[in-house]
Structure formats: structure tokens, C-alpha cells
TIKENU-789701 format. One line per 4 residues: for each residue x, y, z of C-alpha. Coordinates in steps of 0.001 Angstrom, whole numbers, plus 500000, padded with zeros to 6 digits. Layout:
N
X,Y,Z | ... $
//
This chain:
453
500000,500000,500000 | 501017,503734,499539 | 499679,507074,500778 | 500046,510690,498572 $
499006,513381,500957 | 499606,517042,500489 | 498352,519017,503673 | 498978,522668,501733 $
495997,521741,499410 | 494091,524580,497745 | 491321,526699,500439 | 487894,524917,500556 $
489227,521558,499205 | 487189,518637,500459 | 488960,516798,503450 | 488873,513452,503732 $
490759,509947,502320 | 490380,508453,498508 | 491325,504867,498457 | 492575,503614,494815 $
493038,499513,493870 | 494904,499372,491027 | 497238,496163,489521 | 500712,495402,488729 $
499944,494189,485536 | 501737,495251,483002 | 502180,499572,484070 | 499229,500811,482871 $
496736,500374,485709 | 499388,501958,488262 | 500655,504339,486046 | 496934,506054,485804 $
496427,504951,489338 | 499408,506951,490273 | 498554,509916,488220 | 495029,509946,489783 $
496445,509985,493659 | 498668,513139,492887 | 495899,514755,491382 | 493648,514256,494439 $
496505,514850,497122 | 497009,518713,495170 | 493103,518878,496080 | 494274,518219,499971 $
492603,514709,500500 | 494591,511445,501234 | 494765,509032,498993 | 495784,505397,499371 $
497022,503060,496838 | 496430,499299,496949 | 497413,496578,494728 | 494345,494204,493948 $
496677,491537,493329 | 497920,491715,497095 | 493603,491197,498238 | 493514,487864,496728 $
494289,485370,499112 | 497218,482180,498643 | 499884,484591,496800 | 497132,484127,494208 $
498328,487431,492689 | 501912,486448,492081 | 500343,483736,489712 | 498251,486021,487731 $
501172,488347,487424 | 503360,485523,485994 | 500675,483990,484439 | 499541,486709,482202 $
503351,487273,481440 | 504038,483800,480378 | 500601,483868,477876 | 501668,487188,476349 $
505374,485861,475718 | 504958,482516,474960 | 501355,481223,474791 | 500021,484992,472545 $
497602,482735,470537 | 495897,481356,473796 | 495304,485163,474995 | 493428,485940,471964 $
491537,482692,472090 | 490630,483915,475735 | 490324,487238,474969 | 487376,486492,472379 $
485830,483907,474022 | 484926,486127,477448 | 484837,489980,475301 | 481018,489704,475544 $
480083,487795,478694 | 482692,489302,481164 | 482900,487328,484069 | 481836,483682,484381 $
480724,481376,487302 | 484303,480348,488598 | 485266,483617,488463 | 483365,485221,490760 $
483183,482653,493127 | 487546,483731,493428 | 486152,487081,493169 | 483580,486669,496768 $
487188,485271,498396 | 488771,489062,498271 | 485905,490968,498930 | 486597,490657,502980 $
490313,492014,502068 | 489200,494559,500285 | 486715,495704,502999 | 489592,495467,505214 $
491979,498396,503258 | 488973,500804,503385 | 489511,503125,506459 | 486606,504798,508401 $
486915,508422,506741 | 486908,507221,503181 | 484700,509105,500936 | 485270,507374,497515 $
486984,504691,496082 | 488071,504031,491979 | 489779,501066,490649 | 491568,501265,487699 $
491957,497578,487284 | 488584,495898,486130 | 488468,492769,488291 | 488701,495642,491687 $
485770,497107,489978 | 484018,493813,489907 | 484453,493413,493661 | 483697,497035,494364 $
480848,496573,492733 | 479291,493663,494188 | 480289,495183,497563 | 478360,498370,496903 $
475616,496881,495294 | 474536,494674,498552 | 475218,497168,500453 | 478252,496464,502914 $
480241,499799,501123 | 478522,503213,501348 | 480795,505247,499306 | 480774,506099,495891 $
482905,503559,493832 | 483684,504855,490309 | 485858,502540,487695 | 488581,504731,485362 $
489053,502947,482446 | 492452,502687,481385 | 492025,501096,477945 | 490718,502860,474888 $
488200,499634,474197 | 486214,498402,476533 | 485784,494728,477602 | 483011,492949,479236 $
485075,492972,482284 | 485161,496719,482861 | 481758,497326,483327 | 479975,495903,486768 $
477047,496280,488349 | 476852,498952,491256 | 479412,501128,490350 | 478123,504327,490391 $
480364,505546,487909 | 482328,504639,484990 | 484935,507184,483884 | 486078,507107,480069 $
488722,508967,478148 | 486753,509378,474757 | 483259,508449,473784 | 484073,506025,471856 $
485528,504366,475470 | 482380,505667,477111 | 479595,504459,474498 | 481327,500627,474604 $
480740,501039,478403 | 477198,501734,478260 | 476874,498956,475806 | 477870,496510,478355 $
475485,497666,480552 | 477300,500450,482091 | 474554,502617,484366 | 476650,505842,484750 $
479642,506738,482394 | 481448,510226,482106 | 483683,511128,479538 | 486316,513208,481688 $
489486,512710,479210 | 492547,511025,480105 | 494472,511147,483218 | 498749,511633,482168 $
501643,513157,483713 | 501499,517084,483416 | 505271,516418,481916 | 504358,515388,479200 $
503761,518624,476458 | 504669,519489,473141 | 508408,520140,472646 | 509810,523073,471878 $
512722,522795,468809 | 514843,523590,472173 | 513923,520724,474184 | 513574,518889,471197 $
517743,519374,470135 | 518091,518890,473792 | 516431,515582,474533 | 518359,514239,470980 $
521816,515316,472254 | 520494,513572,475633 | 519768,510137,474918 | 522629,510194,472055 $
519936,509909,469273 | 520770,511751,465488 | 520132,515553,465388 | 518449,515763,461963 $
516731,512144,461504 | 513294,511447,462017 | 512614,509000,464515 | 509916,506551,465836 $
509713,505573,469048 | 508770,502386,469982 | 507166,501161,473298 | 506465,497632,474002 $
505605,498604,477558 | 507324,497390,480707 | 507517,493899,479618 | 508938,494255,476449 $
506124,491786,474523 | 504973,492068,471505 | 506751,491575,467897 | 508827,494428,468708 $
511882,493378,467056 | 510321,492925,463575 | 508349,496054,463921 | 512129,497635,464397 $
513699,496264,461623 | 510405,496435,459267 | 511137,500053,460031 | 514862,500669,459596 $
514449,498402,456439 | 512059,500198,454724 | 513270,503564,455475 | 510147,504751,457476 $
512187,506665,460014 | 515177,505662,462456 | 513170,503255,465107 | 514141,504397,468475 $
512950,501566,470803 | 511822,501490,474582 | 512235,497759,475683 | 511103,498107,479653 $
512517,495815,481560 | 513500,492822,478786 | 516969,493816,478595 | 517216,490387,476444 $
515263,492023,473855 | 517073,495326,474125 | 520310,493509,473275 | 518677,491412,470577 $
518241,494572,469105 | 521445,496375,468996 | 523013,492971,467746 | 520778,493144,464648 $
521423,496608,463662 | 519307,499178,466007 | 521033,500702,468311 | 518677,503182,469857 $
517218,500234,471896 | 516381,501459,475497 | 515955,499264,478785 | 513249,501012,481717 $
513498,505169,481283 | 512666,506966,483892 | 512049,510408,481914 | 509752,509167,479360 $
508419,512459,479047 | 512289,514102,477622 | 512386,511140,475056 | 508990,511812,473839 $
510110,515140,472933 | 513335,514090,471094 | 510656,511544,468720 | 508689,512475,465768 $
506236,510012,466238 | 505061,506944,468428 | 504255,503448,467144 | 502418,501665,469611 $
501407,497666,469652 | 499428,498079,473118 | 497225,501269,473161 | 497252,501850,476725 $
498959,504828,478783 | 501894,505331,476073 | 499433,506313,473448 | 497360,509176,475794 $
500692,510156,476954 | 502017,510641,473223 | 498382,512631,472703 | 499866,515043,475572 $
502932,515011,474169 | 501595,516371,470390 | 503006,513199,469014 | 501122,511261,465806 $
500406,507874,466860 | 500455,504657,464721 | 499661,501192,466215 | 501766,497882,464090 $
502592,494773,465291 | 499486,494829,468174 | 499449,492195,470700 | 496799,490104,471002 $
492922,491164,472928 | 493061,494629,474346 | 496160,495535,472017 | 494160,494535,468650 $
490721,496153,470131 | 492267,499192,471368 | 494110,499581,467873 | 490591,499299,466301 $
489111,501948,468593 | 491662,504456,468490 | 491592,504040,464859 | 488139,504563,464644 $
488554,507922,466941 | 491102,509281,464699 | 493460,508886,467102 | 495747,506891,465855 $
496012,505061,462410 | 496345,501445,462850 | 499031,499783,460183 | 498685,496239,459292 $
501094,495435,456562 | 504702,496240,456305 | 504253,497386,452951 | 502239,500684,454209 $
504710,501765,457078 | 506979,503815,454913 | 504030,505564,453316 | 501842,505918,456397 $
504607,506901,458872 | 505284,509644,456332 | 501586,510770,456242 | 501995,511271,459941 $
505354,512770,459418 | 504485,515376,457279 | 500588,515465,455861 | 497424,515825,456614 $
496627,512884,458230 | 499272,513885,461479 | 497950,517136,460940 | 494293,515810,461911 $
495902,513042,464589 | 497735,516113,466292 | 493894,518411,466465 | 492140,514911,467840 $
494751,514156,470630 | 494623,517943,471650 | 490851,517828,471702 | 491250,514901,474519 $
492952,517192,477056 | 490973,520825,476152 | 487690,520026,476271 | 486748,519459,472584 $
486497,515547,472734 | 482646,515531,471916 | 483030,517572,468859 | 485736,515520,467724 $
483889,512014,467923 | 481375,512439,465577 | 478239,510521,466606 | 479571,509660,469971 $
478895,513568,471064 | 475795,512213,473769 | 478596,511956,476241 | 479822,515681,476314 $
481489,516603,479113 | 480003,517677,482865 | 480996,521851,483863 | 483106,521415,486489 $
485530,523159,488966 | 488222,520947,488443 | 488547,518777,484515 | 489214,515353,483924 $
489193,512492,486233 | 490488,513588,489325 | 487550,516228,489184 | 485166,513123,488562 $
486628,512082,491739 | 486650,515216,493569 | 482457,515575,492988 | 481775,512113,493752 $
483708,512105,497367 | 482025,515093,498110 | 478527,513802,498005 | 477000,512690,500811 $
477762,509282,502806 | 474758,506904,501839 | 473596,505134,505339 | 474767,501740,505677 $
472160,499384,504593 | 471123,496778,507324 | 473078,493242,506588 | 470948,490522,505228 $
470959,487120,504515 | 472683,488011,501020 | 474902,490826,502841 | 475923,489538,506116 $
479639,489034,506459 | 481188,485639,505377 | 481656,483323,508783 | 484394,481438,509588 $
483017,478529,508383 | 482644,479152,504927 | 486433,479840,504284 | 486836,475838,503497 $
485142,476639,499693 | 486759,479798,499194 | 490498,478376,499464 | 489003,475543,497493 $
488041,478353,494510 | 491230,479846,495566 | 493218,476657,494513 | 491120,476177,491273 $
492116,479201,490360 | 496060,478287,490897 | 495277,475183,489227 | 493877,476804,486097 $
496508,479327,486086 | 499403,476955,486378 | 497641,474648,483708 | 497599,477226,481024 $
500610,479243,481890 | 503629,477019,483384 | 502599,473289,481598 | 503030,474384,477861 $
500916,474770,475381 | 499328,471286,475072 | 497788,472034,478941 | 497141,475770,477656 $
495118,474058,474667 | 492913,471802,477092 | 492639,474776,479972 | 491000,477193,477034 $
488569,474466,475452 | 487336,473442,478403 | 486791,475416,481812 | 489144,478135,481474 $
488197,481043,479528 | 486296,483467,481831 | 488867,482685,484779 | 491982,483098,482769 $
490943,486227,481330 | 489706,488196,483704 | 492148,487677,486168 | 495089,488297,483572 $
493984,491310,482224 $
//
């Protein structure tokens, strides 16, 4: 768990505590999570950070986090098969029976003086949820989605609110049954602006990249998955631009690299924002934070060798936004990249990723404009968050039969879900693909997914 207070908030700002349940999955859920708490700490409210992974019981979490690593890098075919199977039913039986074993934790991590809580992780929206809608939490839960397309698994019953970057975001939402969404825009790092030809020169000389050249940046996020390397040479070898790659923490992959002829190839950077401004453009394969951060950033965006589920869906929707063109044959990159280098198209990509951060986002999505944005004091998500903890506290509603908190004795079938869980994971995951094959055809696909996305 962490806390982000900031006592000296601005006069009249709402006291009080904002508890966030995020995921250490992959760094998009944390990252926005993380932008989100210093948001609400400038407001003067405490905000505390939990890891949903952590609330499931028997280390569970450590197996989803390896789990979902191991399908993305070795079993990708298995995560698209999963992917599809659950995109319109969300959650299944099995899995929320192992979702009813963390709902006690997550009770637990919610002090006395909380006055909202978000998750921006689906499966801590799920159990959110369910505990609002019986009635054992009494604060205003509200789910930020951090991908651009929305899966089944997003959306749950009894959160009051659902908080969406774009319409498009915000329409799939309702579609899945959604009660409440909000288009607020995105939620980045305030570092992250258009460069000046200044910082520009001065980020280049920086990371040791060419003065003149221009460059793509690649990010295949903090895992490093993803066709990355082929994307990189595809690149260099058509003459696109000079590929200028971002490999996280696969420091296997960043060496692969420079052996084969690219030798911008990065490990984890810390100052993501200074090498944005040194690149000309981002190609994406993931369409999570990196893209809205490139948006901030006045970058054109182009999506290429997409990992499977969320990356291929999100491609689709940001493509369909205008957001970012999505590239599916190596033949088109050299033409395409140079449409966003120097035509109209990057021209238009630019206006629509402003729009996201100025206000202008309904005017921009065409037939999506129903969900304009709220007035408010404060933009974006954090000022989602700042109304909803100001509301007031619902009364607790009496425990029933349905509501009452679990007894002892019932632990014996939640450690047995618990372990099925393990079991599926370790089936799929660690056994090869042969067990990954029999795990997805015939119990596994609404358990794997949701818990490794």
C-alpha cells in the first residue's frame, strides 16, 4: 500500500481519504492509478494506493502476474483465444466465486473516513461493485478505464460511475450495461507537452539519438512483449524513420536489438516524458497509457505489430477515433509513417489528441457527442473524483441474509476456489501449450481472462 498526501491543498478543498486499487499488471493500471492519487493529494485529500493483486488470498496474485506474462510471451495465441471467448460475457461462474474470496480484504483496506473509492483495474471494479451493490460499502465507487476499448470485464454492476477517456471508450461502456459513464478525458503526467525545437535538440543530444533524423519511438511497455523486434527492423528496412525503441525491463530484447542493427534500443526510462520530445512520432502495439501520453505530448500515433485482445481492440478503437492510424502490413509503414510525418493525416491526429485534454472531445467524435462533458471546477478524472467524494455518505444498509459478512466457516470453499484458480493458472501458463490448449477448450476462459487482464 502507499499514501500521497499534500496538507497545503488549495482553500475549501474537500477533506477526507480516497482509496485507489489498482494492479501490477503490466504499468498501465498503476501508472493512471498513480497519476490519479497526485491529482487528488494537490486537492488536499489522502489518497491510498492498493494493489488488487495483494487482496487475493494464497499469493494468488503472484500467479496472475506471471501467468499473464508467460501467455503474452509465449502462449500469445491462447490470449486471443481467451480474449474472444469472454469479450462479451465478462465474468463467468468460477470467476466470481475467486472474486467473493477478496471481497473481505478489500473491505479490510477501506479506512473509516473514506469518501470514495476508483479502481483502475477491472476485476477491483468487479468486487467494488458487488460490495456496493449489497450494500456492505457506502461510498461512491467509480471505475477509470484505462484502455481505449472496453471489455466485458470493465463494466459491473453497482458502480456508480464509469469514467472514460473518449466516447468512443464511454459508448462501449454503456453497451455493456454500464449505468453511469462520464467522459472526463485522460488522466497523464502534466510532463508530458509538446516540445519546443529547444527541448527537442536537447532531449536528441540527451539520449545520444541523430540531430536531423526522424525518429519513431517504439514502446512495448514494461515487459517488452509484443513483435517488437520485427516492427524495428520492418522500420529501419524500409526507410520509414530511424526506430528508436523502449524495451522496459527485457533487457534480452534490448540487446537482441542492437546485435541486429538498432542501436537506439532502450531498457526502463525513467524520463519518458524528455524522450517523447526528442521523437517524431510513436508506434504503439498496446494502446494503453503510452498512446494518451504521446496525445499530451503532440506526438502522431500509429499502432503495428498489436498484441493480442486489448492491444488489437484498442488499435481498432483508436483508429476509429482518429486517434491513431492502425498499420497492418509492412508494405504501408513507409508511406503511412510519412503521412503522419508530414501530411494531413498527422495534421488531423495532432487536432484529435489535443481535443482529449481541452475540452473538445465531443466535437471531435462524431456521433459519439451524447457523452459531452460535465461543467466542472476541476477537469478530467480527478475532478470526477473530487464531485463524487464530496457527496453525501449513503447510510449503511442493514446486513441481510445476502449481505451479512462471510463466517468462519465458509472459508473451506473459498480456498478451494482459491486453489482452482492456481490450478487453472498453472495449467495454462507454466505446463506448455498442450495444457494451455485443454485449459482454454474446456473450463478456462472466463477465469483466465479476467484475472490476467
Amino acid at each position: 500500500m502507499s499514501h500521497t498526501r499534500n496538507p497545503g491543498g488549495p482553500a475549501g478543498a474537500a477533506a477526507g481519504r480516497i482509496v485507489i486499487i489498482s494492479a501490477s499488471v503490466g504499468a498501465g493500471h498503476d501508472g493512471a492509478a498513480g497519476q490519479l492519487a497526485r491529482g487528488l493529494a494537490a486537492h488536499g485529500l489522502t489518497v491510498d494506493r492498493h494493489d488488487f493483486l495483494d487482496l487475493l488470498p494464497l499469493r494468488l496474485g503472484r500467479a496472475v502476474r506471471g501467468g499473464y506474462h508467460r501467455l503474452l510471451t509465449h502462449a500469445p495465441w491462447a490470449y486471443q483465444r481467451i480474449y474472444a471467448a469472454t469479450e462479451r460475457d465478462g465474468t463467468g461462474r468460477l470467476t466470481e466465486a475467486v472474486l467473493r474470496t477478496a471481497r473481505r480484504r478489500t473491505l479490510a483496506v477501506l479506512p473509516p473516513d473514506t469518501r470514495a473509492v476508483v479502481a483502475t483495474y477491472p476485476l477491483a471494479g468487479q468486487v467494488l461493485g458487488a460490495l456496493r451493490r449489497t450494500g456492505r460499502l457506502t461510498v461512491p465507487v467509480l471505475t477509470y478505464l484505462t484502455d481505449f476499448s472496453v471489455h466485458a470485464t470493465w463494466v459491473a454492476d453497482g458502480v456508480d460511475t464509469h469514467l472514460a477517456a473518449h466516447p468512443i471508450p464511454a459508448a462501449q461502456a454503456e453497451a455493456h450495461g454500464a449505468a453511469r459513464v462520464e467522459v472526463t478525458g485522460p488522466v497523464v503526467d502534466p510532463r508530458f507537452t509538446r516540445a519546443t525545437p529547444a527541448l527537442r535538440a536537447a532531449a536528441r543530444a540527451r539520449f545520444g539519438l541523430p540531430a536531423d533524423a526522424p525518429l519513431a519511438l517504439l514502446v512495448a511497455g514494461s515487459w517488452g512483449v509484443g513483435p517488437i523486434e520485427r516492427a524495428a527492423t520492418e522500420i529501419r528496412d524500409r526507410g520509414a524513420a530511424v526506430p528508436v525503441v523502449v524495451c522496459g525491463r527485457n533487457r534480452a530484447l534490448a540487446d537482441r536489438l542492437r546485435a541486429h542493427g538498432v542501436p537506439y534500443a532502450f531498457g526502463w526510462v525513467d524520463d519518458m516524458p524528455a524522450l517523447m520530445h526528442a521523437a517524431d512520432v510513436l508506434v504503439q502495439n498496446a494502446g494503453g497509457l503510452t498512446s494518451l501520453e504521446a496525445f499530451a505530448a503532440g506526438l502522431p500515433v500509429a499502432s503495428y505489430g498489436c498484441i493480442p485482445g486489448h492491444g488489437r481492440t484498442n488499435a481498432a478503437a483508436l483508429d476509429a477515433a482518429g486517434l491513431a492510424v492502425w498499420i497492418r502490413s509492412p508494405d504501408d509503414l513507409r508511406p503511412v509513417l510519412a503521412e503522419l510525418l508530414h501530411g494531413p493525416r498527422g495534421r488531423r491526429q495532432r487536432a484529435a489528441g489535443r481535443a482529449l485534454f481541452t475540452g473538445d472531445t465531443a466535437r471531435e467524435a462524431g456521433g459519439h457527442g451524447r457523452f459531452a462533458r460535465r461543467a466542472a471546477p476541476v477537469a478530467g478524472p480527478v475532478g470526477a473524483v473530487l464531485d463524487a467524494a464530496t457527496r453525501p455518505v449513503l447510510a449503511p444498509v442493514p446486513a441481510s441474509a445476502a449481505t451479512r459478512p462471510v463466517r468462519a466457516a465458509r472459508r473451506r470453499p473459498q480456498t478451494r476456489t482459491a486453489l482452482a484458480l492456481a490450478a487453472v493458472l498453472a495449467a495454462a501458463v507454466l505446463a506448455g501449450p498442450e495444457a494451455a490448449e485443454t485449459t482454454v477448450a474446456r473450463s478456462g476462459f472466463h477465469l483466465l481472462y479476467a484475472f490476467v487482464r
